[in-house]
C-alpha positions in Angstrom: -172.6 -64.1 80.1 -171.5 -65.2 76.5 -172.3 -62.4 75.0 -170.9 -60.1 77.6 -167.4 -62.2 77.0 -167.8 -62.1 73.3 -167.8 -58.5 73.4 -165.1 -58.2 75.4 -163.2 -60.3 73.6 -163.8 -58.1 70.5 -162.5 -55.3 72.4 -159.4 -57.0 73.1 -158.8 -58.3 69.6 -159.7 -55.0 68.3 -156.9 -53.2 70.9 -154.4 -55.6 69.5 -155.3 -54.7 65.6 -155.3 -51.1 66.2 -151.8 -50.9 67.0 -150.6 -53.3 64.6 -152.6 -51.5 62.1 -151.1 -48.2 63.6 -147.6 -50.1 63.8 -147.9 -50.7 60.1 -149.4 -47.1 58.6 -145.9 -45.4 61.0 -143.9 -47.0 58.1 -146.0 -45.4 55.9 -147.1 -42.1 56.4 -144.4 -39.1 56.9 -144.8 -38.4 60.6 -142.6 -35.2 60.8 -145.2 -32.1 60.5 -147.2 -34.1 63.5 -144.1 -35.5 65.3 -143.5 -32.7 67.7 -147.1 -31.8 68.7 -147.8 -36.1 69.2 -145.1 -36.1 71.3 -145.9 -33.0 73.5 -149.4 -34.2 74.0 -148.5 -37.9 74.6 -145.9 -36.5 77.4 -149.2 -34.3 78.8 -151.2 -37.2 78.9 -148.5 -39.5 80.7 -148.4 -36.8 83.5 -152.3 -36.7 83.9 -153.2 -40.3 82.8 -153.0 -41.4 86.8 -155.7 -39.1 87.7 -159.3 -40.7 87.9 -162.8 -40.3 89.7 -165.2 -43.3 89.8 -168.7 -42.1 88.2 -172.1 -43.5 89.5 -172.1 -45.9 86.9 -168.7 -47.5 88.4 -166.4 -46.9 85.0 -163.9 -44.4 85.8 -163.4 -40.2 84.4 -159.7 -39.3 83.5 -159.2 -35.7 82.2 -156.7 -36.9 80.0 -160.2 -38.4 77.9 -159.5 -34.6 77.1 -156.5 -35.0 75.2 -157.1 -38.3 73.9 -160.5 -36.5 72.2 -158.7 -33.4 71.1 -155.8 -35.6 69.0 -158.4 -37.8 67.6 -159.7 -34.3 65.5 -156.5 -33.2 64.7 -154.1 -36.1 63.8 -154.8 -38.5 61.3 -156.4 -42.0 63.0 -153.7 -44.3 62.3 -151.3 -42.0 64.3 -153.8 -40.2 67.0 -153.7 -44.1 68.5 -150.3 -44.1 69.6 -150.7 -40.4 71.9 -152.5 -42.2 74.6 -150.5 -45.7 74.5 -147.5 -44.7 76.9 -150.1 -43.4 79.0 -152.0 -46.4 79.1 -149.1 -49.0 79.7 -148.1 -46.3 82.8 -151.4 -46.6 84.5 -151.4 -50.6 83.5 -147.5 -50.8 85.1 -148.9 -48.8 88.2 -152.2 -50.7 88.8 -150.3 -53.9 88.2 -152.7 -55.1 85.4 -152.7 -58.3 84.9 -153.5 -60.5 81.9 -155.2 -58.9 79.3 -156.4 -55.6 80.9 -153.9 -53.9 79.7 -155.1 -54.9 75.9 -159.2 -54.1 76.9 -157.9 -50.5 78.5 -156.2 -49.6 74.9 -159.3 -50.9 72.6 -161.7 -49.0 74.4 -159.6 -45.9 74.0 -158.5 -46.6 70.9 -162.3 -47.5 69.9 -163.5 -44.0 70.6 -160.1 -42.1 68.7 -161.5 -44.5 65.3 -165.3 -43.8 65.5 -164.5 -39.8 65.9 -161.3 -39.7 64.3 -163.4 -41.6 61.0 -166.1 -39.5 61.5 -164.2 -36.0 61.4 -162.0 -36.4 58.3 -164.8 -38.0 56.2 -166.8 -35.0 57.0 -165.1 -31.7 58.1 -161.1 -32.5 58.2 -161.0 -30.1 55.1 -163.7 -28.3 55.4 -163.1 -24.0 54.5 -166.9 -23.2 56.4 -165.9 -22.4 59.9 -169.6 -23.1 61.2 -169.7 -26.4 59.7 -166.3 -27.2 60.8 -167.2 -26.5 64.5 -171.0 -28.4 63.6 -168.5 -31.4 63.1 -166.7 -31.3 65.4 -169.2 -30.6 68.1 -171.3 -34.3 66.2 -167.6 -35.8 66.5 -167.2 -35.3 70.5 -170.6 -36.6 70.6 -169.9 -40.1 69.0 -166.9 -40.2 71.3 -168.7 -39.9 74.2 -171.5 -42.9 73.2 -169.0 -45.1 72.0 -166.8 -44.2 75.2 -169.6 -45.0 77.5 -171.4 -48.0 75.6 -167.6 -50.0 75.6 -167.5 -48.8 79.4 -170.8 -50.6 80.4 -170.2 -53.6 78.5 -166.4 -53.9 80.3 -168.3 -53.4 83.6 -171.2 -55.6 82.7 -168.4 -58.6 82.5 -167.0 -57.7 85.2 -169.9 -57.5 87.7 -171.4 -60.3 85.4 -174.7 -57.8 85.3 -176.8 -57.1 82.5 -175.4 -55.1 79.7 -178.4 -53.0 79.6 -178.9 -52.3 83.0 -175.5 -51.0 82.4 -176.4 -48.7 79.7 -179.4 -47.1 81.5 -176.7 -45.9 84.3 -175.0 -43.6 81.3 -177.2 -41.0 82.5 -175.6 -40.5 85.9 -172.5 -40.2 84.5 -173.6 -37.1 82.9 -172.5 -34.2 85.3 -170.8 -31.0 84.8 -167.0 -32.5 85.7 -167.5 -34.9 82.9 -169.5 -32.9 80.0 -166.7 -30.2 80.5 -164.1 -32.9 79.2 -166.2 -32.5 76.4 -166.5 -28.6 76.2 -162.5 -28.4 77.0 -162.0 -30.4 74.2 -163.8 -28.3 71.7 -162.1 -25.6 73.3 -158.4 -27.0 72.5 -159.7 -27.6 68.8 -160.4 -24.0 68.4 -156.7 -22.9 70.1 -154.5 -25.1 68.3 -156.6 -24.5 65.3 -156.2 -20.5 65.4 -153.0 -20.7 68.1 -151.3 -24.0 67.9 -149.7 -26.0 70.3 -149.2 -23.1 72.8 -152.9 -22.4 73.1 -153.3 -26.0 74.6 -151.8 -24.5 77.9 -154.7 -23.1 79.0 -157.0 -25.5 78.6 -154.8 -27.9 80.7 -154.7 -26.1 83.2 -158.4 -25.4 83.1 -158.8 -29.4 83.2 -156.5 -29.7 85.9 -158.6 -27.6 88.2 -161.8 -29.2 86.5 -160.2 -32.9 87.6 -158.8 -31.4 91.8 -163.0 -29.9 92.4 -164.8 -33.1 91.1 -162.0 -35.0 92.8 -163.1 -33.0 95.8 -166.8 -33.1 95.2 -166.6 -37.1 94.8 -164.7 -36.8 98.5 -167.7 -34.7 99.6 -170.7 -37.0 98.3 -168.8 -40.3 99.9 -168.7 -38.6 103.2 -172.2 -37.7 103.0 -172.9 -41.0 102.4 -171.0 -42.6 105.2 -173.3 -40.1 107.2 -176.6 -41.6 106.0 -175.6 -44.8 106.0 -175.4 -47.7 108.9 -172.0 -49.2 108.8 -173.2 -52.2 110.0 -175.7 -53.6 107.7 -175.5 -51.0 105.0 -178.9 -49.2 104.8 -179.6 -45.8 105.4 -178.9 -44.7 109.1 -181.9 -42.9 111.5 -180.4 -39.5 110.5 -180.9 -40.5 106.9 -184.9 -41.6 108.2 -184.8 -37.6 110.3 -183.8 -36.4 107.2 -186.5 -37.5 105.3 -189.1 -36.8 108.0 -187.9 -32.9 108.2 -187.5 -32.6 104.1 -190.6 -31.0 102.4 -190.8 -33.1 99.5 -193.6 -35.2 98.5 -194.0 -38.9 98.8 -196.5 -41.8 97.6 -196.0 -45.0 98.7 -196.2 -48.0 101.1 -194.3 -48.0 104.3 -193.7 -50.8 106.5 -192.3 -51.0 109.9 -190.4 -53.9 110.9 -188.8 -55.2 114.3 -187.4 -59.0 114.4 -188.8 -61.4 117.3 -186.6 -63.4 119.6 -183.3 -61.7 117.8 -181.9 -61.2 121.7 -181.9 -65.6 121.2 -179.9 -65.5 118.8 -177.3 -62.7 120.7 -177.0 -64.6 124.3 -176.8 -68.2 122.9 -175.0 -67.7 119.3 -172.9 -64.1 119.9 -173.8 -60.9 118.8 -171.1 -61.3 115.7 -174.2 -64.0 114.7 -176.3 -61.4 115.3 -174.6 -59.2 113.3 -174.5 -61.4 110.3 -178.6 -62.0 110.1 -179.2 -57.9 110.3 -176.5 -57.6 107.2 -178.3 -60.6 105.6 -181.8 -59.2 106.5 -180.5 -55.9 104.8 -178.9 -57.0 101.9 -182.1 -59.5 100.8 -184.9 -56.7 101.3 -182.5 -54.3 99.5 -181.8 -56.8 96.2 -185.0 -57.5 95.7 -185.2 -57.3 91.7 -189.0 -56.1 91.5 -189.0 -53.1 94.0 -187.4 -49.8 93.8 -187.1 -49.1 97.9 -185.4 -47.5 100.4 -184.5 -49.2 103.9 -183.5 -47.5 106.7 -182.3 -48.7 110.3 -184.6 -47.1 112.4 -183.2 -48.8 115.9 -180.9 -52.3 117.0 -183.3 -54.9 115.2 -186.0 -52.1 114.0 -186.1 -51.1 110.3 -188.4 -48.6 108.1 -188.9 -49.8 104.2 -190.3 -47.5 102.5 -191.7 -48.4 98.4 -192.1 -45.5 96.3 -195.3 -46.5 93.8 -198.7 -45.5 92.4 -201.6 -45.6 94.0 -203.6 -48.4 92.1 -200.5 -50.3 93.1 -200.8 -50.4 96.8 -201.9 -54.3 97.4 -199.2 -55.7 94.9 -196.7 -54.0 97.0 -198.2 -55.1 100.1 -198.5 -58.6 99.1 -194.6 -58.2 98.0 -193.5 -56.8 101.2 -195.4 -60.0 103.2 -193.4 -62.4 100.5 -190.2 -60.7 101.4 -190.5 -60.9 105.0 -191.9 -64.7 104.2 -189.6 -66.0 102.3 -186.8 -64.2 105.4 -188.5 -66.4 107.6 -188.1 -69.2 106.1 -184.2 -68.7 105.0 -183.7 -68.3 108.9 -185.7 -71.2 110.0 -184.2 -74.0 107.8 -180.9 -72.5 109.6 -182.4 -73.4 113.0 -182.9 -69.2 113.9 -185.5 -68.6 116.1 -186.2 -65.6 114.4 -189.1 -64.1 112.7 -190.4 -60.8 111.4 -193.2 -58.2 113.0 -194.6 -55.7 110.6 -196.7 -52.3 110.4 -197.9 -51.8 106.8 -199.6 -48.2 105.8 -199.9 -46.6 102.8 -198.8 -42.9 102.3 -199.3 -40.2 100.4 -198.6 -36.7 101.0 -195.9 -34.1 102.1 -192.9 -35.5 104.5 -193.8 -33.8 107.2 -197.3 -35.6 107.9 -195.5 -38.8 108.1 -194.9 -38.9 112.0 -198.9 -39.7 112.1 -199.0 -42.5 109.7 -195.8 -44.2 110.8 -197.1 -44.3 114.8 -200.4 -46.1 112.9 -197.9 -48.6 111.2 -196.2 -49.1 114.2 -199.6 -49.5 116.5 -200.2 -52.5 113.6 -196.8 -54.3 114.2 -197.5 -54.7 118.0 -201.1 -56.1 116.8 -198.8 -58.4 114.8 -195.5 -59.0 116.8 -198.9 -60.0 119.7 -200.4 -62.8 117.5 -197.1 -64.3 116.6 -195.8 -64.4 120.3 -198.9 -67.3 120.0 -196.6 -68.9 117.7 -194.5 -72.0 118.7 -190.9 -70.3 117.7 -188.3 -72.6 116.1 -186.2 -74.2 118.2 -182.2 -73.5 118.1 -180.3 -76.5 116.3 
């Protein structure tokens, strides 16, 4: 957690130098063969800077990353930091940032326009080979987008006070066509201003527009498939999500476990099915945290679920022994709360195509009765 705060901290202090230090080189430099082109792409990016899609990894894609890229190659450093700025303090004003957000959204920004900005004119601002230019620039965009992303996981690593690296391994998902074409547009606005000028930006931005309305759509598309997979009371994947996988053709190795909770009507007629309610969300949310176990749970009826752990075969008693700790330690939570509750499971490995599962669930099934029989032998805890 230190660490996570001491890098944010940087960020901050870092968005406060760079526009002092931009403050101070304005006085400086001669702004007038820039003036006009800064201005018309700071005005484009205030239009666009409200739009944004949340990415897998939870940090968010603006197209104006775009234009904030593109003046980072063609304006010097000191000045491409001020085209995104009234941008920025809109979106802060309109999200009603408090504190110092508004200071961590500009040094992230402002981080990426150094690294490539630096980058560029130390090694193909004046360059006269047209190949090696483009080489440059294309090695330019691509520091942007690792700096862009690393600063993005460690902001979100504060804030879901997660691991910074666990972070880092979910840059990958972020990588789909809506966001590498931020990247290719931006080349592309290089090479029309550079044989064009400002006029050949049009285009483009209207090229990004339509880029930022489909991914907006698709985003709307993939959450609504997701609401219809998924069990909006506790959160794991619905029985259509468990027909689904049953009727798929793809192939699957692991160890399956059915599981049905004991006495659970108790707990409805004495305590209230919001009670009720509670222990399937807390049953859900324990199996699926479990920080060993890549798995996938599914709500097969009322108090029924199917876990299902994807894993080698020389693996199969670990995970068996895991699942039985899991469902233990369950147990226990409930019964030092007085819940008269406990857990009967089927456990089968699988391996195979999809479609044979039917046969190998009904065996995991047939084994939970054998269980769910011996526990009924089982003095249950009584309510408190």
């Amino acid at each position: 957690m230190k660490m996570r705060k001491f890098i944010v901290s940087g960020i901050i202090i870092f968005g406060i130098s760079s526009i002092v230090w931009g403050g101070y080189e304005a006085f400086n430099r001669d702004w007038t063969p820039y003036f006009f082109d800064m201005c018309m792409l700071s005005l484009l990016f205030l239009l666009i800077s409200p739009w944004s899609v949340i990415m897998p990894s939870g940090a968010s894609w603006r197209p104006g990353i775009s234009i904030i890229m593109f003046s980072a190659l063609v304006f010097p450093t000191t000045m491409a930091l001020f085209v995104p700025l009234p941008g920025l303090l809109y979106i802060s004003f309109k999200n009603r940032s408090k504190g110092l957000q508004p200071l961590l959204t500009i040094g992230h920004i402002n981080l990426g326009i150094l690294g490539t900005g630096l980058f560029f004119k130390k090694y193909g601002f004046l360059s006269e080979n047209t190949f090696y230019l483009l080489l440059i620039v294309l090695l330019s965009l691509c520091i942007h987008f690792f700096i862009n992303r690393i600063v993005a996981a460690c902001i979100i690593a504060y804030k879901k006070n997660v691991s910074i690296y666990e972070l880092i391994r979910e840059i990958k998902k972020d990588l789909n066509w809506g966001f590498l074409n931020t990247y290719v547009i931006s080349y592309i606005m290089f090479l029309q201003y550079y044989y064009i000028g400002i006029v050949g930006l049009i285009p483009t931005t209207l090229l990004l527009i339509g880029i930022y309305r489909s991914a907006h759509y698709f985003i709307k598309a993939q959450d609504l498939k997701t609401l219809a997979y998924k069990d909006a009371l506790t959160g794991a994947e619905n029985r259509a999500s468990w027909e689904l996988l049953n009727e798929s053709s793809q192939k699957l190795r692991g160890t399956f476990a059915l599981l049905d909770l004991n006495d659970f009507k108790i707990i409805n007629d004495t305590l209230g099915h919001a009670k009720g309610d509670q222990l399937l969300r807390e049953l859900v949310f324990n199996i699926q945290s479990d920080p060993y176990t890549p798995l996938r749970l599914f709500r097969y009826g009322g108090d029924e679920f199917v876990l299902f752990v994807p894993h080698e075969r020389d693996q199969k008693e670990i995970i068996k022994n895991r699942i039985k700790q899991m469902i233990m330690d369950q147990e226990i939570t409930w019964g030092s709360k007085g819940y008269p509750v406990t857990i009967s499971f089927g456990i089968v490995y699988f391996e195979g195509n999809a479609g044979d599962l039917p046969a190998h669930i009904k065996k995991a099934d047939e084994r939970m009765y054998v269980n769910k029989y011996k526990r009924k032998k089982l003095k249950p805890f009584a309510l408190k």
